[in-house]
N, C-alpha and C positions, 0 to 999 in steps of 0.2 A: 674202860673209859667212863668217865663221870658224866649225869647232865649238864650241857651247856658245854663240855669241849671239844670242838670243833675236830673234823676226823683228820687223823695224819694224809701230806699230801706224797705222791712220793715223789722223793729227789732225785734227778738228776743228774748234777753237778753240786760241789762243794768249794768253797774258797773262803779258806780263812784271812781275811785281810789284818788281821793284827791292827797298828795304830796309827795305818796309813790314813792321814787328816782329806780332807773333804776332796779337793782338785785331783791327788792322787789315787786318790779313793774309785771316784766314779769315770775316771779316764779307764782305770784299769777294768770298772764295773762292766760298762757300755763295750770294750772289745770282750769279755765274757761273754756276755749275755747274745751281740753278735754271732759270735760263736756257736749257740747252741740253735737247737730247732724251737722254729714259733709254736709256746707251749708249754716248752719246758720248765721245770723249777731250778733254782739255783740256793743253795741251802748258804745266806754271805754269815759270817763272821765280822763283826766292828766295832772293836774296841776303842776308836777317838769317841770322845764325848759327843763329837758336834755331828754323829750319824745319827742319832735320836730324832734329831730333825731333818740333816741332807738327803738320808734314803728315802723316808718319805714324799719329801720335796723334789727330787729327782726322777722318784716316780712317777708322778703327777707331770709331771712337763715332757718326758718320755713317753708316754701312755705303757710303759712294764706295770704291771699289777702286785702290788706289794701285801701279799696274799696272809703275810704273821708276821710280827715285829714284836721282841721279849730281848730287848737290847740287852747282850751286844747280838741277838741271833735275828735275822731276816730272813722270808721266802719272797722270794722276786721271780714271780711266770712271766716270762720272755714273751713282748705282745704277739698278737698274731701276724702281724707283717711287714 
């Protein structure tokens, strides 16, 4: 690992969402993330163009912790409660 790269977290859960656009996207996100324990990482996959912005945006209004973002790859830790 080089200086400056940030240590891997570990995963998981994994969901590759392919080009499901923004409404589908994060309907599908939010019952995942549900799904897991407060805490967990979720390693998304998203390929629509307009995740670059939604995931982050989502996160923020959610309070999930959008922990690496290197579009199309996300880590989203599931808040604590």
């Amino acid at each position: 690992m080089s200086p400056g790269t940030p240590a891997p977290h570990a995963i998981d859960a994994r969901w590759d969402a392919g080009e499901l656009g923004c409404g589908d996207l994060v309907l599908e996100l939010r019952a995942r993330l549900e799904a897991m324990r407060p805490g967990q990482l979720l390693l998304l996959t998203a390929r629509d163009p307009g995740a670059r912005a939604d995931i982050p945006a989502w996160c923020r209004m959610t309070g999930h912790t959008l922990v690496a973002e290197q579009h199309p790859v996300y880590q989203i830790r599931r808040k604590e409660n």
